[in-house]
C-alpha positions in Angstrom: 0.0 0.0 0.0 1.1 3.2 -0.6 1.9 5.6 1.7 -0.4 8.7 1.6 2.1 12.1 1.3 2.8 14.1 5.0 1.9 17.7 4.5 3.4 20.2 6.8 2.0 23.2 7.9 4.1 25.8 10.5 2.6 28.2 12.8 0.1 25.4 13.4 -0.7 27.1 16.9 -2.8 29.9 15.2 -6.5 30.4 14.1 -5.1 30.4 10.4 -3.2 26.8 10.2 -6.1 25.0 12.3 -8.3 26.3 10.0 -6.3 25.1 6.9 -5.3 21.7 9.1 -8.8 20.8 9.2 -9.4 21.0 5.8 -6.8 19.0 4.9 -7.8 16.6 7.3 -11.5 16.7 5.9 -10.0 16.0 2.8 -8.0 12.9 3.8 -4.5 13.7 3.9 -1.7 12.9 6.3 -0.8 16.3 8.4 2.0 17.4 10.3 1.7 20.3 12.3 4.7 22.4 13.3 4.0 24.5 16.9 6.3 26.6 19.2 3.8 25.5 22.4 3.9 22.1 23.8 0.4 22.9 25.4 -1.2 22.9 21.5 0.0 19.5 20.8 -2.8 17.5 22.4 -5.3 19.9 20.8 -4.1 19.0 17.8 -3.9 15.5 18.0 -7.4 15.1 18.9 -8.6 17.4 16.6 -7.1 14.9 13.8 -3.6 15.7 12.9 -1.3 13.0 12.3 2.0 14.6 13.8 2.7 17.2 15.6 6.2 18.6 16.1 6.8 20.9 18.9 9.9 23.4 18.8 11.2 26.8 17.2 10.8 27.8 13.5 13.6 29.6 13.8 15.8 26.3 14.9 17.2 24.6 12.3 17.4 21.3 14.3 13.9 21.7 14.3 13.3 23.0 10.7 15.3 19.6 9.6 13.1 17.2 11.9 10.0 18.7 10.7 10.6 18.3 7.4 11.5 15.1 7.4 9.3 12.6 5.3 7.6 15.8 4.0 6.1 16.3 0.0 3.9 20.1 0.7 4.7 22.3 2.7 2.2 25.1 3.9 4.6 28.0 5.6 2.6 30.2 7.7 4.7 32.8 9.8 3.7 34.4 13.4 2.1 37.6 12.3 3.8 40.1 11.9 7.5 38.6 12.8 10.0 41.6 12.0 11.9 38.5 10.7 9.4 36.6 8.7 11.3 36.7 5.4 14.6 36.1 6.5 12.5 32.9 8.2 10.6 32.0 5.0 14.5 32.2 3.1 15.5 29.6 5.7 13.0 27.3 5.5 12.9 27.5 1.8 17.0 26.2 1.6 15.7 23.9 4.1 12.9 22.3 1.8 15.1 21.7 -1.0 17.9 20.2 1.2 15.0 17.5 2.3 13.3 17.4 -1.4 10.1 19.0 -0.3 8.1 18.8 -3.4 5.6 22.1 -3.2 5.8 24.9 -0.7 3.1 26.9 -0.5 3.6 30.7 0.9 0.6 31.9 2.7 1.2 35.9 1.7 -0.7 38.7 2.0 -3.3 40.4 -0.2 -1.1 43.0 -2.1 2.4 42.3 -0.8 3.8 45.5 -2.7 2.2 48.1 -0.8 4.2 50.4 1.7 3.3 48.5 4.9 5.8 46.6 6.6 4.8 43.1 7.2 3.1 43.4 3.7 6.8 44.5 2.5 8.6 41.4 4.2 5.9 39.0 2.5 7.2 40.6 -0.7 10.4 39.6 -0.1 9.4 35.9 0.6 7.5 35.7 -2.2 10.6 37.2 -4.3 13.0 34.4 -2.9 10.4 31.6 -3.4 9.7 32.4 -7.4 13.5 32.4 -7.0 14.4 29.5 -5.1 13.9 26.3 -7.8 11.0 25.1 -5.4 7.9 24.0 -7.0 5.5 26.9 -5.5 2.1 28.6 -5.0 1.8 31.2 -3.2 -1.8 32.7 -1.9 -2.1 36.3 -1.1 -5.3 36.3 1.5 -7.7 39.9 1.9 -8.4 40.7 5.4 -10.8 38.1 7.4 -14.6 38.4 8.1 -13.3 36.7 11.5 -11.5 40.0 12.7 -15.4 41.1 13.6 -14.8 38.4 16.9 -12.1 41.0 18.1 -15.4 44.2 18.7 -18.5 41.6 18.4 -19.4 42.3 21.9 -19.3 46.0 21.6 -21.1 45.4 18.6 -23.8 43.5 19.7 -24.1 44.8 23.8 -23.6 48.6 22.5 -24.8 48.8 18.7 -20.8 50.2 17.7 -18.5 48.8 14.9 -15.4 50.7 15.5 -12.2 49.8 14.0 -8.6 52.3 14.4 -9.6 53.6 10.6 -11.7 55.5 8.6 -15.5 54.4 8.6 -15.3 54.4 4.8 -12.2 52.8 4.1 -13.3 49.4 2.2 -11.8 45.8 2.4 -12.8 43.1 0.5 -13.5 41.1 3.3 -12.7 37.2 3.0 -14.2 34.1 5.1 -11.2 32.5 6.8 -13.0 28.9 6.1 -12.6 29.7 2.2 -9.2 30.9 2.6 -8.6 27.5 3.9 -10.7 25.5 1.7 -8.5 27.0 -1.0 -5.3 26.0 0.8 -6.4 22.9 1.3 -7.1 22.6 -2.3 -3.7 23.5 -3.3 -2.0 21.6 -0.9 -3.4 18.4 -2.8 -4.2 18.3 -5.9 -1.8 19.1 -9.4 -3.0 22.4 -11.5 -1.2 24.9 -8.7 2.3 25.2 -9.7 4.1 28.0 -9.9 0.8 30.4 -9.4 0.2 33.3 -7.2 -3.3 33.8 -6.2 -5.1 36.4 -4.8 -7.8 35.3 -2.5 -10.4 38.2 -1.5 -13.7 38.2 -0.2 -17.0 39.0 -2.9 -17.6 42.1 -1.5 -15.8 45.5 -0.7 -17.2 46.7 1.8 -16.6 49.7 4.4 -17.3 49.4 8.6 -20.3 51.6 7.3 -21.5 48.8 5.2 -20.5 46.4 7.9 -22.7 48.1 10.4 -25.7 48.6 8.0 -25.6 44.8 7.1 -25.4 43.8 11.0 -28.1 46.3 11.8 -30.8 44.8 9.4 -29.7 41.2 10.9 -30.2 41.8 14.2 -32.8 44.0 14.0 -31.0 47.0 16.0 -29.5 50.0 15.6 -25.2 49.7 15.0 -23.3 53.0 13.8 -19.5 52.8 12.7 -17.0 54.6 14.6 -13.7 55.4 14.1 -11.8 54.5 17.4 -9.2 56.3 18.3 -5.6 54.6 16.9 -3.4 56.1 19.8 -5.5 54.7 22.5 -6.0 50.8 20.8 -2.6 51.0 20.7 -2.0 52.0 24.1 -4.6 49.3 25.3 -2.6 46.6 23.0 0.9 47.7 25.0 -0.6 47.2 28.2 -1.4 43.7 26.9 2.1 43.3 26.7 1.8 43.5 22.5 5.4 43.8 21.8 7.0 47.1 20.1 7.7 45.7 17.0 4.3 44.8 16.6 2.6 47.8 18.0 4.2 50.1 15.3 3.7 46.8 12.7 0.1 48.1 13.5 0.6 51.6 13.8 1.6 52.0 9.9 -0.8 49.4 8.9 -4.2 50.7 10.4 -2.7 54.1 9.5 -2.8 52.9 5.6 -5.9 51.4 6.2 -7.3 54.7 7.0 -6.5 56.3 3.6 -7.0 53.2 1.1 -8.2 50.0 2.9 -7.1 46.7 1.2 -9.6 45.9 -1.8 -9.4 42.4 -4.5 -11.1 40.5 -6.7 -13.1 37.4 -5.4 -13.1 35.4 -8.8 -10.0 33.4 -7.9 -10.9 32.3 -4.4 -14.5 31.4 -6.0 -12.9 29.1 -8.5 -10.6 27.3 -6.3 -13.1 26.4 -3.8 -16.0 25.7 -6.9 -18.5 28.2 -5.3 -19.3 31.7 -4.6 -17.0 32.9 -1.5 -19.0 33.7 1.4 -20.6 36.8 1.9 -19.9 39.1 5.0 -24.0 38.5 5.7 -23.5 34.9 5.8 -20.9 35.3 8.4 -22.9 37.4 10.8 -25.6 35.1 10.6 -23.0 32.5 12.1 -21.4 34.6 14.8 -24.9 35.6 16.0 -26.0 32.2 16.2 -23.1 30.9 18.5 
């Protein structure tokens, strides 16, 4: 019998690989997850995965044992890392030192513009069209799932307020479709060498946003421009670190001016159906 192929994916402790490792593991394939925490391994494991490798990205040690056995790779780095491309470089020599067969980048919608974690992703993607590897790389829109962070406030006081301009618009993406489509890439031929941008259907402002939810629920909800200095503040004494509080700081700050808009035909095709829509996704995080 043939062994089914291991697919790796790293930064398996966040919202963004469990959602791409259960796909996978919906779809039947072997899955290795790669996490900094020992505390997330059992999680995993009962969750489905088939290994789970505990230890620093940023160790080569650990970069050789998790690649070991592995054909696809799915490289997801912490958000934000002021050292994600020099990390992505790495593990890129790595994968062809171990034969990895595909290595799949998981980018950033619009990579080129003047924001610095968008920037660093620029220069990952740069060294991977670069690097000899069999690629795809998938440039994801903001997620519908960032509504979690202010749905309280939203639904207890009737305010969407994000730290930018009420009419900035984002074409807002379903994180389940953004891992549908990784999933989808991870196994199955027809992906090589392509970069893909995966947006949500709609582009849509916090005004929009707060019509939509107000019609759903049945209640008044205004948009609101919260204050930038004083989320910041409140994500310092969170114990955010600096690098990532000015990460922010320039990011919301473009935000303000031009938001982050794409084209949802890509991400339709992949996952063979319309993405979902931003009213779709209230109606599930009202009914939890």
């Amino acid at each position: 019998m043939t062994k089914r192929k291991l697919n790796l994916v790293t930064g398996a402790s966040g919202k963004t690989a469990r959602a791409c490792l259960a796909h996978l593991i919906r779809k039947g394939a072997r899955t290795r997850a790669l996490v900094r925490r020992a505390e997330a391994a059992d999680d995993l494991r009962a969750k489905g995965v088939s290994e789970v490798i505990v230890g620093d990205m940023f160790a080569p040690d650990v970069m050789k044992q998790a690649l070991e056995g592995v054909e696809s790779v799915l490289h997801i780095c912490p958000p934000m890392h002021p050292q994600e491309d020099a990390l992505a470089i790495d593990m890129m020599a790595a994968c062809k030192t171990a034969g990895v067969g595909r290595f799949v980048l998981w980018s950033v919608l619009h990579p080129h513009i003047n924001v610095p974690h968008h920037r660093r992703k620029q220069k990952a993607e740069a060294a991977l069209i670069d690097s000899g590897l069999m690629f795809t790389i998938l440039q994801p829109g903001r997620y519908m799932q960032h509504l979690e962070s202010i749905w309280p406030q939203v639904f207890n006081a009737g305010i969407h307020a994000f730290p930018f301009s009420t009419s900035s618009r984002f074409s807002l993406a379903h994180l389940d479709d953004l891992a549908r489509a990784a999933a989808e890439v991870m196994t199955n031929t027809g992906h090589e060498n392509a970069i893909y941008e995966l947006a949500g259907p709609e582009a849509l402002s916090s005004e929009d946003c707060a019509r939509q939810i107000s019609e759903m629920l049945d209640r008044p909800v205004r948009a609101q421009a919260a204050p930038l200095d004083a989320f910041l503040a409140k994500a310092r004494a969170a114990g955010m670190p600096d690098w990532r509080i000015e990460t922010f700081d320039i990011m919301n700050r473009h935000y303000d001016g031009h938001g982050l808009q794409g084209n949802g035909n890509v991400l339709g095709w992949l996952i063979g159906r319309a993405p979902k829509t931003f009213r779709q996704y209230v109606s599930e995080l009202a009914a939890r």
